[in-house]
N, C-alpha and C positions, 0 to 999 in steps of 0.2 A: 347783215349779209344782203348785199343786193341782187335782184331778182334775176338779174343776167346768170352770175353765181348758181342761186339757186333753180334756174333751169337746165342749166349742166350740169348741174348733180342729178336731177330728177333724170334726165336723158342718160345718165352713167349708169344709173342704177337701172333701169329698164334695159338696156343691153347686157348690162351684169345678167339680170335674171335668165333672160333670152339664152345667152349662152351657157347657165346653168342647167335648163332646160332641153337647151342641145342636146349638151353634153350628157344629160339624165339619160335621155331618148338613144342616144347614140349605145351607151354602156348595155340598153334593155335588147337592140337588135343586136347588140355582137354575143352577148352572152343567149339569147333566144338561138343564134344560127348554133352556136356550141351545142345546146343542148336540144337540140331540132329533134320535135318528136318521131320527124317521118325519118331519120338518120338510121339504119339498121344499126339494132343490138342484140348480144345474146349474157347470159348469166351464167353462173358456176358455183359450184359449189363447196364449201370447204369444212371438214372433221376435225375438231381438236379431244385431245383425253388427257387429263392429267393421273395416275394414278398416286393415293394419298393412300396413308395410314392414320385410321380414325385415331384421334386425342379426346373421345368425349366419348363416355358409357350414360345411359340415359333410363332409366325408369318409373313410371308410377307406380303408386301406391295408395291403397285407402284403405279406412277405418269406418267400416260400417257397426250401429250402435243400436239394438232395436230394444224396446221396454214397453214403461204403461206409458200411462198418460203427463206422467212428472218430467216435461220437457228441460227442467232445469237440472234435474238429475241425470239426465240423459246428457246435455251436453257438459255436465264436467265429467264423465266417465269417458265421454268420446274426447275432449280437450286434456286429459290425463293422457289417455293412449297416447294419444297424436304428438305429445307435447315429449313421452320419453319416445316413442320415433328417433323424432326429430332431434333429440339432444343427443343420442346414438350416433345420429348419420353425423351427427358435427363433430365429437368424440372422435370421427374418422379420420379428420381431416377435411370434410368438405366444406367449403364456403357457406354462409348463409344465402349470397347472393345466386348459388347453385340450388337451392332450393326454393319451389316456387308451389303456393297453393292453388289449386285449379277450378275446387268449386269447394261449396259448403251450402248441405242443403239438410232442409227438415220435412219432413211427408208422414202424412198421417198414416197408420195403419186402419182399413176398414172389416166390420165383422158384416159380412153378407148371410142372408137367412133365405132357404129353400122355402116356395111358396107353393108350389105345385105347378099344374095347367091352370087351376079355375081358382079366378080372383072375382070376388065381389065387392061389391060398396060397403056390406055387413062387414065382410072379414077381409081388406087391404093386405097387401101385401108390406110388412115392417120395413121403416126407410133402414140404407146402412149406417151403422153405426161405428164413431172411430173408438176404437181400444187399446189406441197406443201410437206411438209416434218412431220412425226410425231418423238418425241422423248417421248423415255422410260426409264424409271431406275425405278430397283427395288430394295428393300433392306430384310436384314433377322434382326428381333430383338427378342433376350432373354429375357424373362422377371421372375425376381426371386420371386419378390413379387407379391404373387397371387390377394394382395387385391387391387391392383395399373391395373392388367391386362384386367379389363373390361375396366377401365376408358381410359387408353392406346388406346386400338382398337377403341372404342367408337370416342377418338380425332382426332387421324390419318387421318379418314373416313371424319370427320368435315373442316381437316386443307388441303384438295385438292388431298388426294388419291383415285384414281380410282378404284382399285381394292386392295382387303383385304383380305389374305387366311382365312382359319380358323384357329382355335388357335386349337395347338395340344402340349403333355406334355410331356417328357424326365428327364429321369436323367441324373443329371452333370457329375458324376463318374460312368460311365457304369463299367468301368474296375473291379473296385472296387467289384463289385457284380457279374461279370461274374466268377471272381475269386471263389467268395463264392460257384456261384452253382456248378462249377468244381468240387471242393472240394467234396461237397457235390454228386454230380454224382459219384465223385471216390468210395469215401467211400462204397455207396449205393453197386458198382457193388462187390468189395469186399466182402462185407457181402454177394450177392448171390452167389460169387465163392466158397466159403468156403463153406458155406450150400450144395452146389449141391455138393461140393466134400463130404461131410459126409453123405447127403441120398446116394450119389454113393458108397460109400465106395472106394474113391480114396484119394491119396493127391498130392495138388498143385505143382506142380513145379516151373519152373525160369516163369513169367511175360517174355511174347517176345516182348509185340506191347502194345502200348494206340494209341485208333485212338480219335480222338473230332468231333462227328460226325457231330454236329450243335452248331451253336450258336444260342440259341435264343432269338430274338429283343422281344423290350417287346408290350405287347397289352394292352388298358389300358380299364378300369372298371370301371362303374357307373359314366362312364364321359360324357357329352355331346359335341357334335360337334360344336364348337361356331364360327358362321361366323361374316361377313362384315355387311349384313343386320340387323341384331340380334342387335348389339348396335349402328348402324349409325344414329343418331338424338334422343338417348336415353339421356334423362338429370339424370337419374338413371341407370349407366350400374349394369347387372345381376349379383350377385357373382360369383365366379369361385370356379368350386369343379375339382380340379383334380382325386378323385377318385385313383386310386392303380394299380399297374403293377407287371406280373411276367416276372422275364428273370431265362429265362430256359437251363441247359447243358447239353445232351446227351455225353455218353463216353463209351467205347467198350472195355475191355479189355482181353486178349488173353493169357493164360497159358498155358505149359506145364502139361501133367498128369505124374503122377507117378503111 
């Protein structure tokens, strides 16, 4: 290649840049004047709700094990219990992948001795002593069938569980409807931008920001709080009404005025 050649290229390419450069520079002040921060803006606000019907019954449960000192005795009594639970709750119909263990824990018991006020060097005060051990495990189970979930807690309670939470209701696909109220919050706050720009007699500009201000967990309605006591030695457990939930989205959204 001769050098004439290769001087015109080199001067082609150094104008190429130049005007990539330009044109960089160009695209930063037209999109800077759009979005001009001294440009007056104002924000609004927008509410969505979806209301759902819980598909998911939800409780724990645990098996507390207290004895002597024979820890290995202890945890096949407490792996016994747990073990017909747990083969009960699946007997139901529940998934195994609906049942989930949440801790499993071993703690010593200690024997403390009364010393009085007045301790000496002669006569100490005795260290505590362990005289036995308790173990714990607790588990979380799903239950999709509502007409199965009296009878479920009712058993558990029967089959050597000590403690029973109460049965509380969720949806499986939160996502799913959080989505919906988004939506629906967008929309909402849209329609009041537009409206306030027309009683203003302004019009919208570029959208700067969406902020999501909350998600909201759902609460749920005309439900009852159903504990451990409620069906423990019921030969009829009580039907289950889950009753209805709203999940709720607040959203904020911010324009420029024109």
């Amino acid at each position: 290649m001769s050098e004439k050649i290769k001087n015109i290229l080199g001067v082609s390419v150094v104008i190429a840049l130049f005007a990539f450069a330009y044109a960089v520079v160009g695209y930063a002040n037209s999109f800077s004047r759009q979005i001009d921060s001294s440009a007056p803006r104002f924000s609004v606000s927008g509410e969505g709700k979806v209301v759902v019907i819980p598909d998911i019954a939800e409780f724990t449960f645990g098996v507390l094990t207290e004895g002597g000192k024979d820890v290995a005795s202890l945890q096949k009594e407490n792996a016994k219990k747990m073990n017909t639970i747990i083969k009960f709750i699946k007997s139901k119909g529940v998934d195994a992948k609906d049942i989930k263990t949440l801790n499993y824990g071993i703690q010593p018991r200690y024997q403390y001795y009364e010393c009085g006020e007045i301790k000496t060097a002669a006569t100490p005060c005795p260290p505590r002593e362990i005289v036995g051990y308790s173990i714990n495990q607790r588990a979380r189970v799903k239950v999709r069938d509502f007409n199965k979930a009296g009878e479920i807690l009712s058993g558990v309670g029967q089959r050597g569980a000590n403690s029973v939470s109460q049965l509380s209701f969720s949806v499986d696909d939160r996502i799913k409807f959080e989505n919906e109220a988004r939506e629906k919050a967008i929309k909402q706050a849209r329609e009041r931008a537009l409206s306030i720009a027309r009683a203003a007699g302004f019009r919208l500009g570029r959208l700067i920001s969406v902020n999501d201000n909350q998600r909201g967990f759902p609460y749920s309605r005309q439900q009852r709080a159903l504990g451990f006591e409620e069906f423990k030695g019921q030969s009829e457990p009580s039907n289950i009404e889950p009753g209805s939930q709203e999940i709720t989205s607040s959203i904020t959204l911010q324009y420029q005025i024109k």
